[in-house]
N, C-alpha and C positions, 0 to 999 in steps of 0.2 A: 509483759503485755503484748499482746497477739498485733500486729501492724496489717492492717487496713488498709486494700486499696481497689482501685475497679478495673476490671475489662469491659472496653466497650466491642458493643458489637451492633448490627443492623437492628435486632431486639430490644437492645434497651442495654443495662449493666447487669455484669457477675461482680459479685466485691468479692477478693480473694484476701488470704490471711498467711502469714509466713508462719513455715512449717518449722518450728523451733531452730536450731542452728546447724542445720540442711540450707538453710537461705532459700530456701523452694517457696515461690508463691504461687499457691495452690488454691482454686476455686472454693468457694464453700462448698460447694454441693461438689461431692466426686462420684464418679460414675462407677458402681459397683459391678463387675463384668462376670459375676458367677451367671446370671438367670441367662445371657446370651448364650454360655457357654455348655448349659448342662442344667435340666431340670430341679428345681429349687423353693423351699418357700412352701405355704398352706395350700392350697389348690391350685402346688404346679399345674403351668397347663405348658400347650405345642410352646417351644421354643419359636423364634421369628426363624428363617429361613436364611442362608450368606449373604446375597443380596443384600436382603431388610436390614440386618443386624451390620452391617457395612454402612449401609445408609445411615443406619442412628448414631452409631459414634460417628460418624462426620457429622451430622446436624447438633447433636452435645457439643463438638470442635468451636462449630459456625454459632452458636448460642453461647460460648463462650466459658464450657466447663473444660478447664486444663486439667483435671486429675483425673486419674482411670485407674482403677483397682481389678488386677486379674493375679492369679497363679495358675499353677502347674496342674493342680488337681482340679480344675474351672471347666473340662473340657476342650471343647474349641474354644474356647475366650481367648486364650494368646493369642491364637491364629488369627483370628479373626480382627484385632487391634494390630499384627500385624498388616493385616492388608490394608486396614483402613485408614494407616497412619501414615502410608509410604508417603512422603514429600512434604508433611507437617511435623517430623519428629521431635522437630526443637520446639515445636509450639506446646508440647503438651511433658504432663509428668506421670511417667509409669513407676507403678508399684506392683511386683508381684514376689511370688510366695516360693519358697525352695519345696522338693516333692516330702512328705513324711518321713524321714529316716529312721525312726527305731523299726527293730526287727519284731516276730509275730509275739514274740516274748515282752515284747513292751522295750528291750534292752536299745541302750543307744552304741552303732558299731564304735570300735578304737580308733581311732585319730586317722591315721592312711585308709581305711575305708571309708570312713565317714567324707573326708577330704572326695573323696573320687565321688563318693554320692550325692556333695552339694554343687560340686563343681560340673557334674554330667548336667544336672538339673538347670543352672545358670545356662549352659550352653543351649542343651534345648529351649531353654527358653527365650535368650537372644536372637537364635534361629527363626523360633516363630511370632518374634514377634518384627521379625525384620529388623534390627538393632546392635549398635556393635556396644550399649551402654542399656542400664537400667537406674532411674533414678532412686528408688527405692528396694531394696533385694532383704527380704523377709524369712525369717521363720515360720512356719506354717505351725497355729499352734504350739507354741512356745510353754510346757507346763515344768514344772519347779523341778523335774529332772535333767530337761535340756538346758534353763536357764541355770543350773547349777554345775552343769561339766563346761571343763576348765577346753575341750578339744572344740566344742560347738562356737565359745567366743574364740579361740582360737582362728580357726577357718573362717570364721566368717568375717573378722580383723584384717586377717590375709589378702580375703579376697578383696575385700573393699581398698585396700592398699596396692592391690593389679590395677586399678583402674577404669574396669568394666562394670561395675558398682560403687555409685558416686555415695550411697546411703545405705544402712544397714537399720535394723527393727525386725521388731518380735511382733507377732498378735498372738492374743493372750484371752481367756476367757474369766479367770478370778482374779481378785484381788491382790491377792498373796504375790499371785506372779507379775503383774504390773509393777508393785512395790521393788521385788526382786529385779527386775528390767530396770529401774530406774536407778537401784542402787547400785549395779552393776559397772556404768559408768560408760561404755562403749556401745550402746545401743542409741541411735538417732532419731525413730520414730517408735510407738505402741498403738499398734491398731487393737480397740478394744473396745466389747459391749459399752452401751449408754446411751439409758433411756430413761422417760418418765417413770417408769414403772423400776426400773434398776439402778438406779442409781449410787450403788457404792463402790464404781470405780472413783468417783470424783472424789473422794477425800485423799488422792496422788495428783490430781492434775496442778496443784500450785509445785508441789516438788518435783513435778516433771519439768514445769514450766523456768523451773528456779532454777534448772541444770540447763535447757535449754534441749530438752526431747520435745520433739511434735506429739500430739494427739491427737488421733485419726478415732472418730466414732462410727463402730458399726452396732446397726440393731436400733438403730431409732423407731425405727416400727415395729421392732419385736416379730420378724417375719411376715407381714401385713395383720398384725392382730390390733394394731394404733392406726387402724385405717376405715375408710367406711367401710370394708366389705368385714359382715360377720359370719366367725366361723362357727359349726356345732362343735365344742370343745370335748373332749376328754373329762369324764366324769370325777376328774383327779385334778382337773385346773379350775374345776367350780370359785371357788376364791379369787382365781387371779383374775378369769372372766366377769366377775363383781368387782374388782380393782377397776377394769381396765373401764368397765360403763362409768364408774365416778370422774374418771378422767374424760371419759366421751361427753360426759354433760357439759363439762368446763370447756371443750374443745365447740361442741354447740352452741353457746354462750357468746363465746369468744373470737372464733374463729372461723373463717369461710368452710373448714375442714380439720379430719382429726390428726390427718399428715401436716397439714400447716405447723397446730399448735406442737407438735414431738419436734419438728425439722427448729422450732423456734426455740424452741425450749434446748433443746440440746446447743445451740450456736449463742447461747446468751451467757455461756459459760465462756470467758475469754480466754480461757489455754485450749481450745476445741479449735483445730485449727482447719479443719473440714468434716464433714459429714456423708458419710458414704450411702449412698440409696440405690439397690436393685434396680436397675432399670432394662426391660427387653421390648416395651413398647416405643413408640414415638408421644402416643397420649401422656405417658408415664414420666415419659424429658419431660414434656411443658407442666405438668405439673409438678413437678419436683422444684421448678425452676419458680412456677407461679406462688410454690410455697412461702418463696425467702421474699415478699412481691410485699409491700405497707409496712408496715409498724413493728416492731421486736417488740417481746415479751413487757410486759409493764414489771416494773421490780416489785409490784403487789402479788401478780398473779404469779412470776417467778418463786417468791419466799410460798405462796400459799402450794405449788406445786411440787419443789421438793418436801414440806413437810407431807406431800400425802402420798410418797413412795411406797413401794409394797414395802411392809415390816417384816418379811425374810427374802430377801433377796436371793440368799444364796441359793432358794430355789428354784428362782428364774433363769437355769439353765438350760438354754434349749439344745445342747447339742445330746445333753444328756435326755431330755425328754424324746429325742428321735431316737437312741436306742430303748428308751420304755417301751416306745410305741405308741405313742400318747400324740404322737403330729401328724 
């Protein structure tokens, strides 16, 4: 069971939840640092500016969110939690991502290459983020080839065993590979889709939870598609855009907002031991914040929401729908 507890701050409380047997007590709400760093999401628009985006992760800090999610491929987003962490380092928990390693061939390099490509990665990335430690140090993409060679847990065992990487984790996008991360044994967190609408990572999170891997949820809004703003879809997601309105009714019903009821519904799940939400506004902090703000889910509307999951999930991939074309 996930442990409970609050940060207080001049706002009011964050309740954070210990991040499986990492011991990290990690805000609910974590700060996903792709949209600061690099254009993202359905109607990317301008990025905030270094200033601005300086300004927000300290106001996230002072509101009292300690988790921050960036990697390597995020653009400026290191750099940028670099500058804006100088002299709070210990107050908060970084997560990022090693850079892509298979070659154009799809192939993963052999052991001493590969070693020198996670390892350059780690470096740049302590570098910009101003840091001689990373609390969490990822796999970017972790699919059933990388989670299967024996050089990638290797190295990244290694590294965690130098000391400049207190945690190691995979983010994964199917099923299959979650399971495979879990079974593995040496993996410490899984960042992974889960959402109303996707729902079949959760049939791992007790055996994650049983081994004692953290659960990091990304995609709770499905890209802002579980939000008020409506997109003109793709002629090919007809379906899922009729999914998502039967949840928006419920979310109307129910909810101040359609972000509310996703941000609630994903955290009512007790091995869910944060939720990651793009954030490059200030508007977008407070309500992120304002989301987890009254009452958690009722265990009515909870059972009647996962039974009305999309009934193929496996094709609510979006990283696959961005090379369709389709976002």
């Amino acid at each position: 069971m996930i442990r409970v507890s609050l940060i207080w701050n001049s706002k009011g409380t964050m309740k954070t939840r210990i991040l499986g047997r990492t011991g990290l007590s990690v805000s609910e709400i974590a700060f996903g640092g792709v949209e600061i760093g690099m254009p993202y999401g359905l109607g990317a628009h301008d990025m905030p500016d270094e200033a601005s985006a300086i300004r927000l992760l300290q106001k996230a800090v002072e509101l009292g969110v300690n988790f921050f999610d960036t990697a390597r491929h995020y653009g400026e987003s290191e750099r940028l939690m670099g500058l804006a962490f100088e002299g709070v380092r210990d107050q908060i928990v970084i997560a990022t991502k090693c850079v892509y390693f298979k070659d154009e061939k799809g192939n993963i390099p052999p052991y001493s290459q590969l070693k020198d490509i996670v390892v350059d990665s780690l470096e740049t990335s302590l570098s910009n983020l101003k840091t001689d430690y990373v609390d969490i140090f990822m796999v970017h993409y972790a699919d059933m080839d990388i989670l299967q060679n024996k050089d990638v847990a290797r190295i990244f065992s290694e590294i965690q065993q130098e000391g400049r990487v207190k945690n190691i984790g995979v983010s994964v996008y199917k099923v299959e590979e979650t399971a495979k991360a879990i079974q593995a044994g040496i993996w410490d967190a899984i960042q992974l889709p889960f959402n109303l609408m996707d729902q079949s990572h959760g049939v791992c999170f007790q055996d994650a939870a049983e081994k004692g891997i953290g659960i990091i949820v990304r995609s709770v809004l499905m890209r802002g598609m579980l939000t008020e703003r409506k997109f003109k879809m793709h002629e090919a997601l007809k379906e899922v855009e009729n999914h998502i309105e039967d949840y928006r009714s419920l979310a109307a019903t129910h909810f101040n907002n359609f972000p509310e009821y996703a941000t609630k519904f994903a955290l009512k799940f007790p091995q869910v031991s944060s939720v990651l939400v793009g954030i490059d506004k200030e508007e977008y902090l407070f309500a992120s914040l304002r989301n987890l703000e009254g009452q958690e889910l009722s265990d009515e509307l909870f059972t009647q929401s996962k039974r009305m999951q999309y009934p193929n999930p496996s094709f609510l991939n979006l990283a696959e729908w961005d090379r369709k074309g389709w976002l």
